[in-house]
FIMAR-754128 format. One record per residue (C-alpha): residue in three letters; x, y, z; residue number from 1. Coordinates in Angstrom, 1 decimal. Layout:
residues N
+------+--------+--------+--------+-----+
| type |   east |  north |     up | seq |
+------+--------+--------+--------+-----+
|  Ala |      X |      Y |      Z | NUM |
...
+------+--------+--------+--------+-----+
END
This chain:
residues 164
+------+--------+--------+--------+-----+
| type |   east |  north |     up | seq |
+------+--------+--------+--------+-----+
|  Unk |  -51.8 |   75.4 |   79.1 |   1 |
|  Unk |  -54.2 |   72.8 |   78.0 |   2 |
|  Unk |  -51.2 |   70.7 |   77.1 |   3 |
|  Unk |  -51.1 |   69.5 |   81.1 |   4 |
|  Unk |  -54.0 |   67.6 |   80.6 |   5 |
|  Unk |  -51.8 |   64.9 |   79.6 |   6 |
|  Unk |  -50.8 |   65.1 |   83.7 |   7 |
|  Unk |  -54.5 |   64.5 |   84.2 |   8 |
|  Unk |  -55.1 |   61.3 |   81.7 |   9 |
|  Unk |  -52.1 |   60.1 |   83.3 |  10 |
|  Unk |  -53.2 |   60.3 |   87.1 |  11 |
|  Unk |  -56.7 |   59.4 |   85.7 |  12 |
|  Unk |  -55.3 |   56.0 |   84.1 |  13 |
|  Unk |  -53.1 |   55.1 |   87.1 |  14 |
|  Unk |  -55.8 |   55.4 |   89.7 |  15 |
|  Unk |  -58.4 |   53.5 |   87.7 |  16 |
|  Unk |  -56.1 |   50.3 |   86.7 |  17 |
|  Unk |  -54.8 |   49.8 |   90.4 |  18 |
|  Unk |  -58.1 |   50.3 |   91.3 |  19 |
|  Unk |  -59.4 |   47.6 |   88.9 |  20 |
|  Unk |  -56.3 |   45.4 |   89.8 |  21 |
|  Unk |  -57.5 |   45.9 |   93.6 |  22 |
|  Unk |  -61.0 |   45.0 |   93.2 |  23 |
|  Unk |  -59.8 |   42.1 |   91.1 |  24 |
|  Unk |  -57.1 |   40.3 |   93.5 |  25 |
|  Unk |  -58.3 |   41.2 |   96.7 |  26 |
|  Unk |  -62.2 |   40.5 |   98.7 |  27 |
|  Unk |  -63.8 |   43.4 |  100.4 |  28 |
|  Unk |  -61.8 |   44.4 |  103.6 |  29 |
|  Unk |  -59.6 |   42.2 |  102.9 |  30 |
|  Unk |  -55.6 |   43.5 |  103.9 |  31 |
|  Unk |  -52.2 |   42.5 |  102.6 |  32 |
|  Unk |  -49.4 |   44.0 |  104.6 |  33 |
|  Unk |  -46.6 |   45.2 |  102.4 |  34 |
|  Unk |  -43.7 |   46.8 |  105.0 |  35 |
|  Unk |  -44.0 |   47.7 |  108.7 |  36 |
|  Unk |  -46.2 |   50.8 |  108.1 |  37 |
|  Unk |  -48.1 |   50.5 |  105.5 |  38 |
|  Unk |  -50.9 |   47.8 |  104.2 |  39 |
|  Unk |  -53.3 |   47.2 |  100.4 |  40 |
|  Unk |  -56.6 |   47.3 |  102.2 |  41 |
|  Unk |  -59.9 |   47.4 |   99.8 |  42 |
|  Unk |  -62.7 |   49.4 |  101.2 |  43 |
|  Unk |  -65.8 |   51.3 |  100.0 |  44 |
|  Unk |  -66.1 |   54.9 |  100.8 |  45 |
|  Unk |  -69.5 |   56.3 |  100.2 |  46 |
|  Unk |  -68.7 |   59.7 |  101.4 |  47 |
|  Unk |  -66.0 |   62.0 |  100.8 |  48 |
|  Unk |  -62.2 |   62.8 |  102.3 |  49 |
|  Unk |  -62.1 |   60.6 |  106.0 |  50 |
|  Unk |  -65.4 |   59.4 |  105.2 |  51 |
|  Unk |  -67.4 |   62.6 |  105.6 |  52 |
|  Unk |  -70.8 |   61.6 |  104.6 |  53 |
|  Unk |  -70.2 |   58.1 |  104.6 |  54 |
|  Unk |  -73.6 |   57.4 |  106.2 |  55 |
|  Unk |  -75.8 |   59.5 |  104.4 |  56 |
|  Unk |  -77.9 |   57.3 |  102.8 |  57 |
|  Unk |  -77.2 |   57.3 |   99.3 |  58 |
|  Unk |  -77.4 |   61.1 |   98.1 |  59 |
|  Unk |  -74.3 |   62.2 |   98.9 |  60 |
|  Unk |  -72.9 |   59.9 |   96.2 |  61 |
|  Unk |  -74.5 |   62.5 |   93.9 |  62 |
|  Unk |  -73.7 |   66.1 |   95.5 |  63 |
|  Unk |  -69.8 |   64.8 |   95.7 |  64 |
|  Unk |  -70.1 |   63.8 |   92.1 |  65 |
|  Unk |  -72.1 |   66.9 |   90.8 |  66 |
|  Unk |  -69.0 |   68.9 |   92.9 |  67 |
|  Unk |  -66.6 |   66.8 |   91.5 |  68 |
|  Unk |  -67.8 |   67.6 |   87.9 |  69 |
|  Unk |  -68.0 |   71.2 |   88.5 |  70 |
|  Unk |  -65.2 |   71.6 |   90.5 |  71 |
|  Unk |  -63.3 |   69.6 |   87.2 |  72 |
|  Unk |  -64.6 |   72.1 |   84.7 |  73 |
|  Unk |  -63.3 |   74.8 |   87.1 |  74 |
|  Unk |  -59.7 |   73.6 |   87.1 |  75 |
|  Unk |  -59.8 |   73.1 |   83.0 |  76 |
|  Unk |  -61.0 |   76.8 |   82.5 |  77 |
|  Unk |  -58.4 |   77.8 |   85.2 |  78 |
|  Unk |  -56.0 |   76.0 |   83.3 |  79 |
|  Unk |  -56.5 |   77.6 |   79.7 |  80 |
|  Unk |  -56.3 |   81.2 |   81.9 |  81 |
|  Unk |  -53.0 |   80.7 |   83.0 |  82 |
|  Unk |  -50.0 |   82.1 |   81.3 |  83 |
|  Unk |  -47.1 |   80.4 |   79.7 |  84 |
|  Unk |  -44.9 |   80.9 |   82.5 |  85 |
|  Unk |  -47.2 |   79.5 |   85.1 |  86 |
|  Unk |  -45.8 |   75.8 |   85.0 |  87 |
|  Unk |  -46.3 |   74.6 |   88.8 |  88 |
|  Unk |  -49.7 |   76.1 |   89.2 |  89 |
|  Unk |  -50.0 |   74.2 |   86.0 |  90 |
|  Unk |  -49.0 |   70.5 |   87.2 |  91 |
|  Unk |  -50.9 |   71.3 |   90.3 |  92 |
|  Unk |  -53.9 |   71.9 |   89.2 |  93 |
|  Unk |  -53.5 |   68.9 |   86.4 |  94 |
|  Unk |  -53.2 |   66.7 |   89.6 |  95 |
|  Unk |  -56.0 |   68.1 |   91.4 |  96 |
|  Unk |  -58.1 |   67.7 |   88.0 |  97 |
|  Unk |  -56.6 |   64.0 |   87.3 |  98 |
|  Unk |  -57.6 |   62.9 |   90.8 |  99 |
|  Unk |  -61.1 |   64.6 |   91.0 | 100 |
|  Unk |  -62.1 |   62.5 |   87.8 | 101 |
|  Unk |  -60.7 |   59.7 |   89.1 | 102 |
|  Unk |  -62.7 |   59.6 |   92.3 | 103 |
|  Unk |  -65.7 |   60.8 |   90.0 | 104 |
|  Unk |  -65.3 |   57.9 |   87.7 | 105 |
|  Unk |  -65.6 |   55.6 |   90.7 | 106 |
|  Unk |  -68.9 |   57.9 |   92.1 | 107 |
|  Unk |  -70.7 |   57.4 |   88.9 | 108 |
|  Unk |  -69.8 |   53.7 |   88.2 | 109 |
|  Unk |  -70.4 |   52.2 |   92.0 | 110 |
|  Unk |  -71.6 |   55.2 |   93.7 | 111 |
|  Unk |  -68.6 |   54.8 |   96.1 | 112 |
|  Unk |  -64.5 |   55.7 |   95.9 | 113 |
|  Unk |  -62.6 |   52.7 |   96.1 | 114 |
|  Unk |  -59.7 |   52.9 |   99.0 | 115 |
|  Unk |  -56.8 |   50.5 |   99.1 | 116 |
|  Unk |  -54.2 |   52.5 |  100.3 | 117 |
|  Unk |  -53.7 |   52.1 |  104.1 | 118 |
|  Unk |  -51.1 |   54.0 |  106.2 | 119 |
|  Unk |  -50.9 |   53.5 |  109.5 | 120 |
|  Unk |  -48.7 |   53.6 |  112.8 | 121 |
|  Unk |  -49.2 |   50.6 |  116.0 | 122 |
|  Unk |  -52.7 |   50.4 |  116.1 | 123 |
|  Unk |  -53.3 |   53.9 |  114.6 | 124 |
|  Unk |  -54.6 |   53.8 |  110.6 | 125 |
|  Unk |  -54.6 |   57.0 |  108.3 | 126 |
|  Unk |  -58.2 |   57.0 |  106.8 | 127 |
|  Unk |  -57.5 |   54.3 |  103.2 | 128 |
|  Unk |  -56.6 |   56.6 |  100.3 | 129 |
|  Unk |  -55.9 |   55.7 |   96.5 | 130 |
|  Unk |  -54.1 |   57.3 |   93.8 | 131 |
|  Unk |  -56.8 |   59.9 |   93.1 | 132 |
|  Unk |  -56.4 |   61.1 |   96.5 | 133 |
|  Unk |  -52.5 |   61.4 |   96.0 | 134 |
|  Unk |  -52.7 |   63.3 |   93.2 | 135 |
|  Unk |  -55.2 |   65.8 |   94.9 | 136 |
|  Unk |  -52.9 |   66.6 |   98.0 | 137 |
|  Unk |  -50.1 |   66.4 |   96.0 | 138 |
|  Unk |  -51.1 |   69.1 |   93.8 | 139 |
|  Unk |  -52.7 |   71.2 |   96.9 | 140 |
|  Unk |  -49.0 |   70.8 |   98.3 | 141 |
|  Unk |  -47.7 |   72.2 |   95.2 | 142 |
|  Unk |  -50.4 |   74.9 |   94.5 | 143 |
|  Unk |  -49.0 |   75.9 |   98.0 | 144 |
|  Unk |  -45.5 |   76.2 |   97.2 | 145 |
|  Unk |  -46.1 |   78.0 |   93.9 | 146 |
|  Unk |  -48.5 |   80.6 |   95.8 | 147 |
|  Unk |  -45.6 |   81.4 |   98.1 | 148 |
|  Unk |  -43.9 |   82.1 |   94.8 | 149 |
|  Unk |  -41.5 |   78.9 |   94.0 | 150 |
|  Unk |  -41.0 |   78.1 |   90.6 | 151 |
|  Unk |  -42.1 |   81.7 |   89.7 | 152 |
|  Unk |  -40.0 |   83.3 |   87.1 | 153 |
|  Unk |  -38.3 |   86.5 |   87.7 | 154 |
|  Unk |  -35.6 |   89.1 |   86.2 | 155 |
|  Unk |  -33.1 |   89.3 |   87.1 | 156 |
|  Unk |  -33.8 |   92.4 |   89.5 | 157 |
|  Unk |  -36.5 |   90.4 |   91.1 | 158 |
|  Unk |  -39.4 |   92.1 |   89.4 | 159 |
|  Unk |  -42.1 |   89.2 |   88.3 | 160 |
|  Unk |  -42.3 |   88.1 |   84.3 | 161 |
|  Unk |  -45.8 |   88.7 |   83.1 | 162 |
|  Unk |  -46.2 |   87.4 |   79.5 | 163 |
|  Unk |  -48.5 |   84.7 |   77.9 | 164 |
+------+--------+--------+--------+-----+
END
């Protein structure tokens, strides 16, 4: 199933050139609105998801990288495991692996995750995200549907397929 990776590169290339685009247009802080809800903010986040960390000092930057790393080798592994048929569990966890290297890229490089992505509601502002981040919860949200069995394949009397 290593043939998802391609998933991964793509996620991985995505988030790094709009983040290299962001750092190059835009100042620190700085915010561009784009519709009513939603705003290109550039920030720093030295900790991990909501800014967990954020104020640590400086070491976190390496324990979320050395999880970040190990967490990535994880998903490969899990991803040479799975069996032919397993194509959602596959794209999910190609997401969650493109976006954790992504992030980790960013660790290693600056020791922060750049964050331009701002969401927000009145005066009420969804922590800043990027594309990494996207591609994480988007392939938790699809690990999720495929554990509750969608886009499983089945006979046709129900019974689960089982082959490599």
């Amino acid at each position: 199933m290593l043939k998802w990776l391609w998933l991964s590169g793509l996620v991985i290339v995505l988030d790094q050139a709009s983040k290299l685009a962001v750092v190059k247009a835009m100042n620190l802080y700085e915010s561009i609105p784009v519709i009513p809800f939603f705003n290109l903010t550039y920030v720093h986040n030295t900790g991990a998801a909501f800014s967990f960390l954020s104020d640590a000092g400086g070491w976190q930057r390496w324990l979320f990288a050395f999880l970040a790393a190990t967490i990535s080798l994880v998903l490969i592994i899990w991803l040479v495991k799975l069996k032919k048929q397993e194509i959602l569990l596959a794209a999910s966890l190609a997401l969650i692996l493109g976006g954790a290297i992504g992030n980790l890229i960013d660790r290693i490089a600056y020791g922060y995750v750049i964050d331009f992505l701002d969401v927000y509601y009145k005066s009420w502002h969804w922590p800043a995200f990027n594309i990494a981040d996207s591609a994480i919860t988007l392939g938790v949200m699809l690990m999720l549907l495929e554990s509750v069995g969608v886009g499983k394949a089945s006979h046709v009397d129900g019974s689960e397929i089982d082959e490599k």
